[in-house]
C-alpha positions as CSV (number, residue, x, y, z in Angstrom):
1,X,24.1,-16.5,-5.7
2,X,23.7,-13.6,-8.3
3,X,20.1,-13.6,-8.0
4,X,19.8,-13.8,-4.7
5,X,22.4,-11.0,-4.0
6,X,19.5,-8.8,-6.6
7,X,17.0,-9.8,-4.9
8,X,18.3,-8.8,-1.3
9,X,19.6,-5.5,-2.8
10,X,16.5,-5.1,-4.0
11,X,14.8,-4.9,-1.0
12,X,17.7,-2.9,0.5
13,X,17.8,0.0,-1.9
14,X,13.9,0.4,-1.8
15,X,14.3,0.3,2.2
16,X,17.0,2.6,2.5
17,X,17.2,4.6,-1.0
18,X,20.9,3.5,-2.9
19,X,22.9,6.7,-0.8
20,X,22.7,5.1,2.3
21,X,23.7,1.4,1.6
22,X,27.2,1.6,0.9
23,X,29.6,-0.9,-0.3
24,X,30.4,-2.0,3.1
25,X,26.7,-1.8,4.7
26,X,25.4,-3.9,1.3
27,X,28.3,-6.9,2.3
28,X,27.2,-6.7,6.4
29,X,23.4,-6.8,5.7
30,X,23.6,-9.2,3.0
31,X,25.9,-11.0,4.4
32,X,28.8,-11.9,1.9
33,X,32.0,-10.6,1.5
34,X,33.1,-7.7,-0.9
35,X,35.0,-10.0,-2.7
36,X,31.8,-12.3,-3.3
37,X,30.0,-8.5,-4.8
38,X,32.9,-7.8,-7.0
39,X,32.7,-11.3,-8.4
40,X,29.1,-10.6,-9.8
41,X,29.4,-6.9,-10.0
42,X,32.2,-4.3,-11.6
43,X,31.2,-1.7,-8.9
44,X,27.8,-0.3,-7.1
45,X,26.5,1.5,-10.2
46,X,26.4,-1.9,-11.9
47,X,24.8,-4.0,-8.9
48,X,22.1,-0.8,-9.2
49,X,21.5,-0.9,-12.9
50,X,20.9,-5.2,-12.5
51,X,19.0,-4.3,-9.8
52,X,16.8,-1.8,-11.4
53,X,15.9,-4.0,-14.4
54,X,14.8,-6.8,-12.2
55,X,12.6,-4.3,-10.4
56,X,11.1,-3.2,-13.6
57,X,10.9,-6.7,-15.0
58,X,8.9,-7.7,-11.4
59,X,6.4,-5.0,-12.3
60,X,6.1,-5.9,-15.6
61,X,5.2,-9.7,-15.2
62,X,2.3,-8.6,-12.8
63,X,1.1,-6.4,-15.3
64,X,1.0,-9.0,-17.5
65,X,-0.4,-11.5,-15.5
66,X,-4.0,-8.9,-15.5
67,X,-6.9,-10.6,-17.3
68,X,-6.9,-9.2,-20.3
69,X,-10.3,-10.0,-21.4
70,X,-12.0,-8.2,-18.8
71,X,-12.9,-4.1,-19.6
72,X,-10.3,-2.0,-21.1
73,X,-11.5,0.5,-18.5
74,X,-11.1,-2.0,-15.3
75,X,-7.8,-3.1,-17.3
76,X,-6.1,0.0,-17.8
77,X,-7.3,1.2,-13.6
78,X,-5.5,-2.3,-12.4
79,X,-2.4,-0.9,-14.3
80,X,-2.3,2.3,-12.1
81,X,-3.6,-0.2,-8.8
82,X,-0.3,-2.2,-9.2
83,X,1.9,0.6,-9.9
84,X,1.0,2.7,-6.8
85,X,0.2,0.0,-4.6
86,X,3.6,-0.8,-5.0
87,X,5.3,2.0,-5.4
88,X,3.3,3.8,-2.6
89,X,5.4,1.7,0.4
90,X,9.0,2.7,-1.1
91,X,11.4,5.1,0.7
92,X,11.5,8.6,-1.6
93,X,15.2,8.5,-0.8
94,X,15.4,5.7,-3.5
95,X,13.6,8.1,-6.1
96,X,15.9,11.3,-5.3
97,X,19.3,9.4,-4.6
98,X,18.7,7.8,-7.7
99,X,17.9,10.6,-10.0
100,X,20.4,13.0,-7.3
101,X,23.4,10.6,-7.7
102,X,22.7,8.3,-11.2
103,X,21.1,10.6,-13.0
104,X,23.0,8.8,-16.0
105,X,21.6,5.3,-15.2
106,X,17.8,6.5,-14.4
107,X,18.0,7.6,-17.9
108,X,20.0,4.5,-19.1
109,X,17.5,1.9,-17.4
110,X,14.6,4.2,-18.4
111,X,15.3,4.2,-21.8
112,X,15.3,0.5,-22.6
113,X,12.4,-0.5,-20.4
114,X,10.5,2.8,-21.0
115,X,8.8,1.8,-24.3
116,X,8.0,-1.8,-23.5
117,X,5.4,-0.5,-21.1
118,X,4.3,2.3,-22.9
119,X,3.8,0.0,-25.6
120,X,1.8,-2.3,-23.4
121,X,-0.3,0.8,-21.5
122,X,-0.7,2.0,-25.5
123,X,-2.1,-1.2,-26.5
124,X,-4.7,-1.4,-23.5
125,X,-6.0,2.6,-24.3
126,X,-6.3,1.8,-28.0
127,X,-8.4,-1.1,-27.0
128,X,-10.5,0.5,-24.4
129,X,-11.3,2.8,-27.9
130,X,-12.4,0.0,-30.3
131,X,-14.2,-1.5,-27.0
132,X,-16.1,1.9,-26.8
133,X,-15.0,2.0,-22.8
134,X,-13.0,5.2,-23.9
135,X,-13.9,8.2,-25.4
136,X,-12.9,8.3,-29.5
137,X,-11.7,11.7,-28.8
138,X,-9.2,11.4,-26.5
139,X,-5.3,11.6,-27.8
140,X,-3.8,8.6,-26.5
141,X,-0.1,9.3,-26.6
142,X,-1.0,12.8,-24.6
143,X,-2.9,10.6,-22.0
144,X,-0.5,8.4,-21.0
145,X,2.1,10.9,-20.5
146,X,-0.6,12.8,-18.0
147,X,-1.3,10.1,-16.1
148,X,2.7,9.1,-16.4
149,X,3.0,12.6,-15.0
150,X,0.8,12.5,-12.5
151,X,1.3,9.0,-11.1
152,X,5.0,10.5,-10.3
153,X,3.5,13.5,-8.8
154,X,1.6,11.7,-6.4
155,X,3.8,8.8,-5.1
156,X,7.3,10.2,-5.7
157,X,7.5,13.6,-4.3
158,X,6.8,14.6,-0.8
159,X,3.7,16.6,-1.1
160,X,0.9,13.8,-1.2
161,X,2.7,12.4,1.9
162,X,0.8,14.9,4.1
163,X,-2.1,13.3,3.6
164,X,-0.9,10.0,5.2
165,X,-3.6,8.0,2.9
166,X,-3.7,4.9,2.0
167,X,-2.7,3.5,-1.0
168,X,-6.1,2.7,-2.2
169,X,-7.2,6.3,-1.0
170,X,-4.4,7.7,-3.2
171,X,-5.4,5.6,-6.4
172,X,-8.5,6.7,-5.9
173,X,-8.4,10.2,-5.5
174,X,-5.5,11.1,-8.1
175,X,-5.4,8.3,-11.2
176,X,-8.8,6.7,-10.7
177,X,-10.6,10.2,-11.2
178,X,-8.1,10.9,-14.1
179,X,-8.9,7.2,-16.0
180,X,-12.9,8.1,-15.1
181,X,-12.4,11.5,-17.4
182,X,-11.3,9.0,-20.2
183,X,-13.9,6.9,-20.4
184,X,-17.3,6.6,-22.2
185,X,-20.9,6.0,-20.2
186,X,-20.8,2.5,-20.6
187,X,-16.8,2.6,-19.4
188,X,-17.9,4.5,-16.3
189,X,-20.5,2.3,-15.4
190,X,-17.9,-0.9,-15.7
191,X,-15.4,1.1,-14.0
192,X,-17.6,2.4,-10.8
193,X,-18.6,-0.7,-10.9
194,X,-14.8,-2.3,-10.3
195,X,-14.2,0.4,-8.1
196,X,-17.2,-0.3,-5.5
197,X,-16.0,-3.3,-5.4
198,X,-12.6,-2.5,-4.4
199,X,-13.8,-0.5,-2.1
200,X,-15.8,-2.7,-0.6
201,X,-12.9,-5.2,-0.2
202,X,-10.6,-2.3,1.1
203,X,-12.7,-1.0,3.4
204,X,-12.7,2.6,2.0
205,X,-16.0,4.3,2.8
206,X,-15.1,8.0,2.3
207,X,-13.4,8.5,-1.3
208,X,-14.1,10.7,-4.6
209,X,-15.7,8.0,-6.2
């Protein structure tokens, strides 16, 4: 029943962002009774903070379910495809009510899954080095907090919303130029190379790249 009520919450919170489902609107739509919440739960704050690590851990296992003996290049571009496909088709209420309202608990749940993927974006950069697919040069610890910086940017705040693109347009146009500036020749070539094809799967015919 626990994971189940997660799960639905899940779903709920993304829809709606966290303000808006109360107590009493999270019992009607998932249909339990408080009593059945409280049993699981001390109070909404704690049905958010399980809820947040299962959406973190959800993201996590598809990033490690990538191949990770294709290009470091390819690799590190599928990263950023997951992330803003995903995050792309979630309400911005979540985002602000969560960092209006729990500005504690973003912190709380960002600081103990935070390194585990830096960690694992580290480890695919460092590789795309040795591999030669990125450049020698380039200060990986810097880089990821850029394109950290600017994955935010573009699917968390309102601005890029004007643009009603796709999801594949916005990769495309924001982090797949960014991940291009990293990379060597022979990185570039593998990585154009990815991306014609996803284009060609998508059905994007106008895009930077």
């Amino acid at each position: 029943m626990k994971e189940e009520i997660l799960e639905k919450s899940l779903k709920l919170f993304l829809k709606y962002g966290t303000r808006e489902m109360s107590n009493q609107k999270l019992v009607e739509w998932l249909g339990i009774s408080t009593k059945t919440i409280y049993k699981y739960f001390t109070n909404k704050e704690g049905l958010l903070e399980e809820v947040l690590h299962l959406y973190h851990n959800q993201q996590y296992e598809m990033l490690e379910s990538l191949p990770k003996e294709q290009n470091a290049a390819c690799h590190f571009f599928e990263v950023w495809q997951i992330a803003i496909e995903t995050e792309y088709k979630i309400n911005l209420l979540f985002y602000q009510d969560l960092h209006h309202y729990y500005p504690e608990l973003e912190k709380k749940v960002e600081g103990v899954i935070g390194q585990k993927f830096e960690q694992h974006f580290l480890s695919i950069i460092h590789r795309g080095i040795e591999q030669g697919a990125f450049r020698q040069d380039i200060l990986p610890e810097v880089v990821l907090r850029s394109i950290l910086a600017l994955h935010r940017v573009a699917v968390r705040t309102e601005p890029f919303k004007h643009f009603h693109l796709s999801a594949t347009d916005l990769l495309l146009n924001t982090t797949a130029t960014f991940i291009r500036g990293l990379c060597t020749v022979d990185g570039m070539k593998a990585l154009d190379e990815h991306i014609r094809t996803l284009r060609l799967s998508s059905g994007v015919v106008n895009a930077s790249i």
